[in-house]
Every structure is written in structure tokens, then in C-alpha cells.
The first five atom37 places (N, CA, C, CB, O) and aatype in JSON, in Angstrom:
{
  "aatype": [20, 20, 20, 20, 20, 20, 20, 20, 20, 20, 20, 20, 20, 20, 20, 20, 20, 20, 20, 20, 20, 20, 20, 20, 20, 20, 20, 20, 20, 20, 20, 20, 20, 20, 20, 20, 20, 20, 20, 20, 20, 20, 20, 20, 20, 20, 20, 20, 20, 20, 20, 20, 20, 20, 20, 20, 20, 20, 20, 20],
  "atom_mask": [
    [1, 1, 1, 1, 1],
    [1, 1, 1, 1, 1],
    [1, 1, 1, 1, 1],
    [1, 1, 1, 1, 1],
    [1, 1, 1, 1, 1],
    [1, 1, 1, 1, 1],
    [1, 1, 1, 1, 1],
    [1, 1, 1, 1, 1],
    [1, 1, 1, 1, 1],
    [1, 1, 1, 1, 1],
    [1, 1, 1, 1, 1],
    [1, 1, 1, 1, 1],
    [1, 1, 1, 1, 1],
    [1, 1, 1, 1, 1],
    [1, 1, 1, 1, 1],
    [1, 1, 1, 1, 1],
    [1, 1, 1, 1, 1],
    [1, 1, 1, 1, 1],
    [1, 1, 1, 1, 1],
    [1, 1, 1, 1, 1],
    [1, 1, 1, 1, 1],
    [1, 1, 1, 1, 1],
    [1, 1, 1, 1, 1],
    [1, 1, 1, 1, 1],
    [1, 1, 1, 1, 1],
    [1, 1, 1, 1, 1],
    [1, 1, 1, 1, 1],
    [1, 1, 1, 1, 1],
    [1, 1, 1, 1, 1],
    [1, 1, 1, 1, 1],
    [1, 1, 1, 1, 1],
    [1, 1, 1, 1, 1],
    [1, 1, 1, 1, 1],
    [1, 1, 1, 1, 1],
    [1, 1, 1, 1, 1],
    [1, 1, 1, 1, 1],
    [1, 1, 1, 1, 1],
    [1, 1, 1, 1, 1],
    [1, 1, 1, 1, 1],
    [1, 1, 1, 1, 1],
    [1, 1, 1, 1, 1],
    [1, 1, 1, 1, 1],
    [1, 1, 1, 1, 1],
    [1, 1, 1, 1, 1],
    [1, 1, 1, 1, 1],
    [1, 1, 1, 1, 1],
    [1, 1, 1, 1, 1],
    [1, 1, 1, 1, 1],
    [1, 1, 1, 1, 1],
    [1, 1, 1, 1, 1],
    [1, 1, 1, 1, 1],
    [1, 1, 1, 1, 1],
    [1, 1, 1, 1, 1],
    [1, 1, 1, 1, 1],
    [1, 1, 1, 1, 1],
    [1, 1, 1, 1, 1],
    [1, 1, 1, 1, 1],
    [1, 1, 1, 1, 1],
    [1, 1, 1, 1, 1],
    [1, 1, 1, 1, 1]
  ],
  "atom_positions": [
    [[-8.69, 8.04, -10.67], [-9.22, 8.76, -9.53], [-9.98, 10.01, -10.0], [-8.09, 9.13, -8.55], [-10.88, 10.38, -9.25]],
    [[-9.74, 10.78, -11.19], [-9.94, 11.5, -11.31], [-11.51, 11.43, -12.16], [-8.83, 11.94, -11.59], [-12.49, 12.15, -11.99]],
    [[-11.37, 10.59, -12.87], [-12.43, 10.37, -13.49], [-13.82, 9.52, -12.48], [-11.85, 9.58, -14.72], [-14.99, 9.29, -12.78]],
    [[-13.35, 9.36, -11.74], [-14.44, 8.5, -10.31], [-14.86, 9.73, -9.73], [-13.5, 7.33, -8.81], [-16.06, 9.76, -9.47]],
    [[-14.28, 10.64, -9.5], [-14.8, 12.06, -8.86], [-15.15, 12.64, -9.58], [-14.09, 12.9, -8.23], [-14.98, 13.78, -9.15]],
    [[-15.7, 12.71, -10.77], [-15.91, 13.82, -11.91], [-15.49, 14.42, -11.71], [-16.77, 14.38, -12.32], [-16.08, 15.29, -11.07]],
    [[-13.77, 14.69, -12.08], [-12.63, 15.61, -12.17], [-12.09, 15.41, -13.77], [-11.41, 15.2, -10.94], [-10.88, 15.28, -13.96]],
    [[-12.74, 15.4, -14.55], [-12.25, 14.68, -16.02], [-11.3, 16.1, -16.48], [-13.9, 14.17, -17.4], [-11.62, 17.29, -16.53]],
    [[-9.68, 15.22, -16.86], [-8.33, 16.11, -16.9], [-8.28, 17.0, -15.79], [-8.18, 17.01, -18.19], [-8.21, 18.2, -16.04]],
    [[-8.32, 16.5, -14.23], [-8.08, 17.1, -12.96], [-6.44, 16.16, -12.38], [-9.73, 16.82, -11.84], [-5.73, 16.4, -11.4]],
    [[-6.31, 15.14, -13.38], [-5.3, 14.16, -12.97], [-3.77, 14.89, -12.2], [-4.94, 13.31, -14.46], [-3.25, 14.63, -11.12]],
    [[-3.48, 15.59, -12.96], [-2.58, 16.97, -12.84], [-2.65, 17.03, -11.73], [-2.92, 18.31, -13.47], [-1.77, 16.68, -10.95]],
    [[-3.87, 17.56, -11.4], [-4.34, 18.87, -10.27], [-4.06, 17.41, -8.74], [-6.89, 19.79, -10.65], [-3.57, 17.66, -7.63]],
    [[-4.43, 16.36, -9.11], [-4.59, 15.38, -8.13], [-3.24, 15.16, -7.56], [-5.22, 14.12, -8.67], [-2.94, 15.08, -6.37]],
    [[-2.37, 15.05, -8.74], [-0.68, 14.69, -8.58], [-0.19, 15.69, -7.48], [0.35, 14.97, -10.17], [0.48, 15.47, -6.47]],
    [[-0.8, 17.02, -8.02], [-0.11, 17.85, -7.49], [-0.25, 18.38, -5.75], [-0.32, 18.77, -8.41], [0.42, 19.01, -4.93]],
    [[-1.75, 17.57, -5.85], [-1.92, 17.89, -4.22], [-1.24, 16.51, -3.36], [-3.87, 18.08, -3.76], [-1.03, 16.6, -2.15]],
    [[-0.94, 15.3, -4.11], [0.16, 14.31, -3.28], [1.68, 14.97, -3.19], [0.32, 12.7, -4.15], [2.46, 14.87, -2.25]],
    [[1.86, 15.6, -4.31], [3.24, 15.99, -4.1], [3.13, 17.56, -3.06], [4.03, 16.21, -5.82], [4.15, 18.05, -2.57]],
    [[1.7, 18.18, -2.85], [2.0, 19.02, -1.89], [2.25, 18.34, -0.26], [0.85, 20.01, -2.0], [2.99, 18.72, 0.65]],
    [[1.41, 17.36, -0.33], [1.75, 16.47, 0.82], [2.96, 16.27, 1.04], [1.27, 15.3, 0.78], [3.55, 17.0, 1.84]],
    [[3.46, 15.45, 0.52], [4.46, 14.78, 0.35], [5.51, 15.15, 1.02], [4.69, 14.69, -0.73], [6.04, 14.66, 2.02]],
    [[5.8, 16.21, 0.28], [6.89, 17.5, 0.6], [6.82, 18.52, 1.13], [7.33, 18.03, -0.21], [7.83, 18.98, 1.66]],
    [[5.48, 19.27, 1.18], [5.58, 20.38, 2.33], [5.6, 21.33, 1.87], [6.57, 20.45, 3.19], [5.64, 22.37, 2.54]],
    [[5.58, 21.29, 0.34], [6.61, 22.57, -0.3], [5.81, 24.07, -0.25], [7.03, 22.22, -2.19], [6.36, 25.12, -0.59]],
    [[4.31, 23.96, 0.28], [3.61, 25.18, 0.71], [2.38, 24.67, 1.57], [3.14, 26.12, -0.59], [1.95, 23.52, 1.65]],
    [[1.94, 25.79, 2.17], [0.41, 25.36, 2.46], [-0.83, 24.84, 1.65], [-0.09, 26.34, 2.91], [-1.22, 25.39, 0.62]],
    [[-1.29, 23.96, 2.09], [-2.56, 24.21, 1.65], [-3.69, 25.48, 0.99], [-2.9, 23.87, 2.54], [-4.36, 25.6, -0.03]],
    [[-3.5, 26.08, 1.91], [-4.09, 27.91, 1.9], [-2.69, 28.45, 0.33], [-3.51, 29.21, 4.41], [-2.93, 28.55, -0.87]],
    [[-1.92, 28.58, 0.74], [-1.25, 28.9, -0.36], [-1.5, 28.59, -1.67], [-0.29, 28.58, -0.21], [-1.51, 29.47, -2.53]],
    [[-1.73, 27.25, -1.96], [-1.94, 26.46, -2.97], [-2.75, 26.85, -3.88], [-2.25, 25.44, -2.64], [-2.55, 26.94, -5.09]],
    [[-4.22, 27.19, -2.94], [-5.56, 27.72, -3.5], [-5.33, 29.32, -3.64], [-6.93, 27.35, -2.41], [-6.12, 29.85, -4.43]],
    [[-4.62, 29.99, -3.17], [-4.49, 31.05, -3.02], [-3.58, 31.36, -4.65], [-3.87, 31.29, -1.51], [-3.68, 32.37, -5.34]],
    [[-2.77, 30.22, -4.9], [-1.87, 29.97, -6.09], [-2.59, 29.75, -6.95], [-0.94, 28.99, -6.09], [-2.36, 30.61, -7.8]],
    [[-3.43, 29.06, -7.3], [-4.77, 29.0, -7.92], [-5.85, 29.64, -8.2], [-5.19, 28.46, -7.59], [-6.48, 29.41, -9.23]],
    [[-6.11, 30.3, -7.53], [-7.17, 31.66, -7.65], [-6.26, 32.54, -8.69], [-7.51, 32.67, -5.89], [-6.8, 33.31, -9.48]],
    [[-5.07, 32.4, -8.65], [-4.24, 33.62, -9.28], [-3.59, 33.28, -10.58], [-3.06, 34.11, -8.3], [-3.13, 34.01, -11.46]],
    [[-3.65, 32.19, -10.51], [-3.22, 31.68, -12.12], [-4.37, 31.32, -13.05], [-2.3, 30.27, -12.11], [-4.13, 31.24, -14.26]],
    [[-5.71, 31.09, -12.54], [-6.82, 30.67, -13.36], [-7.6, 32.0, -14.07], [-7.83, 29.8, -12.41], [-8.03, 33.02, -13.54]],
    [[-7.61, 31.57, -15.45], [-8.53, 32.89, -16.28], [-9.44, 33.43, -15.6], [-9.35, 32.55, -17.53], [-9.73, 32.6, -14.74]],
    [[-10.3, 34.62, -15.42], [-11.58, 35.03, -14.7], [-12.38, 34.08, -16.05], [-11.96, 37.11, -14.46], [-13.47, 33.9, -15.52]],
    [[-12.47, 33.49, -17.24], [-13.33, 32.74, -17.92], [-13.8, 31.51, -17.36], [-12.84, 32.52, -19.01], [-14.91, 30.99, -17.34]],
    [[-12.02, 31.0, -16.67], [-12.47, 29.59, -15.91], [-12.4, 29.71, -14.61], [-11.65, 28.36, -16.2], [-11.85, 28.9, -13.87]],
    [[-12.94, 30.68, -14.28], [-13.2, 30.67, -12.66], [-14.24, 29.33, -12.2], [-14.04, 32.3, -12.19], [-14.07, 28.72, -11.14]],
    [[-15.12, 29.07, -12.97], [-15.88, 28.35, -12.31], [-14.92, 26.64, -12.14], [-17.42, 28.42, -13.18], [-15.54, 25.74, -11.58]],
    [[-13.73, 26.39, -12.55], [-13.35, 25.35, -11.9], [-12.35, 25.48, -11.05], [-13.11, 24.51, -12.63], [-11.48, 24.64, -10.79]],
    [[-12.53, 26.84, -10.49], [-11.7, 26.41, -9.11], [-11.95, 25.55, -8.18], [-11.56, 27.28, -8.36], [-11.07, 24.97, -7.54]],
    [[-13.19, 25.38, -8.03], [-13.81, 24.62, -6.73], [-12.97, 23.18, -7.16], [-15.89, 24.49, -6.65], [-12.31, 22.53, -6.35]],
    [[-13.13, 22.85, -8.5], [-12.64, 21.39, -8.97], [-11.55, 21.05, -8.55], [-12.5, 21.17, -10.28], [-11.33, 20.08, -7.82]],
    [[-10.73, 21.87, -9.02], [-9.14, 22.7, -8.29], [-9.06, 22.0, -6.86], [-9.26, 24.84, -7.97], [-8.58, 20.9, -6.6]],
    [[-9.5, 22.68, -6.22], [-9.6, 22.6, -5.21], [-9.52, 21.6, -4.26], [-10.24, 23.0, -5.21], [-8.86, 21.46, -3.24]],
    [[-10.79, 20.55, -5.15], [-11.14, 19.29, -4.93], [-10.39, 17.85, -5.12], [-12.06, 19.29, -5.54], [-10.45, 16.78, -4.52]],
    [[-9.56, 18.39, -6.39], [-8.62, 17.6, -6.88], [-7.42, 17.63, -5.85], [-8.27, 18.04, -8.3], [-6.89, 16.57, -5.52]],
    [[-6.97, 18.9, -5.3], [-5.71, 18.91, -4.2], [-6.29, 17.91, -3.27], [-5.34, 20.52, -3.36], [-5.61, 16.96, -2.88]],
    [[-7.33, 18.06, -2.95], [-7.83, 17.45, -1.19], [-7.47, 16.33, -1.43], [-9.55, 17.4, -0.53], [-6.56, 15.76, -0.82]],
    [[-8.39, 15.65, -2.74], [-8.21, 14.33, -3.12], [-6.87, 13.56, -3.39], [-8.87, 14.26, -4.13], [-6.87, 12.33, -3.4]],
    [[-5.68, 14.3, -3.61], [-4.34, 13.79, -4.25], [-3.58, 14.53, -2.58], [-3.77, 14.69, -6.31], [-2.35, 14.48, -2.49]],
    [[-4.26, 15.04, -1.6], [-3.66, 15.11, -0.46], [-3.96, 13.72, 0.7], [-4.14, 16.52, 0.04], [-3.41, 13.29, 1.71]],
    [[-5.24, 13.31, -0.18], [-5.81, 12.46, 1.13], [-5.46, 10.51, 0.24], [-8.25, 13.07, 1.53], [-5.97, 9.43, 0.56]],
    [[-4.41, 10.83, -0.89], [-4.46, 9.56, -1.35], [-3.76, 8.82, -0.86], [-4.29, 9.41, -2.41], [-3.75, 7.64, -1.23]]
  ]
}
């Protein structure tokens, strides 16, 4: 999946937005908000990927 979306090593990021589903265990908004805050200011530019990868492993 990850590699069909050009998410190459987003696999993680995909898991992790089924298991946010799944379980509930935060918001959505949280998630990214969790993300903005753990990612280097170097790799800022793949948050959006981030991002993309939750939706995708939310909507699998």
C-alpha cells in the first residue's frame, strides 16, 4: 500500500493510522499534532506524507 501511494517506508506510518482506528486510542487531530512534534525541523517536509499515510491506514 505504501509503495502504490508513493509512501516508500510510510508502511509504519500506515499501520499506525489502522491501529488509530481501530482503537480510538486518540484523535485524529492529535495524531498530527503528535507528529508535527516528534519530526526533525530537517524533515519537516514529510509531514504531509505522515499525514497521508494515517488517512490511508485509517481508511483501509
Amino acid at each position: 500500500m505504501a509503495d502504490d501511494n508513493a509512501l516508500k517506508g510510510g508502511s509504519n506510518i500506515i499501520l499506525l493510522g489502522k491501529l488509530l482506528k481501530e482503537t480510538n486510542i486518540c484523535s485524529l487531530d492529535t495524531m498530527k499534532k503528535a507528529i508535527e512534534k516528534v519530526v526533525p525541523p530537517k524533515k519537516a517536509a514529510l509531514i504531509p506524507n505522515n499525514y497521508k499515510a494515517i488517512e490511508l491506514g485509517m481508511n483501509a
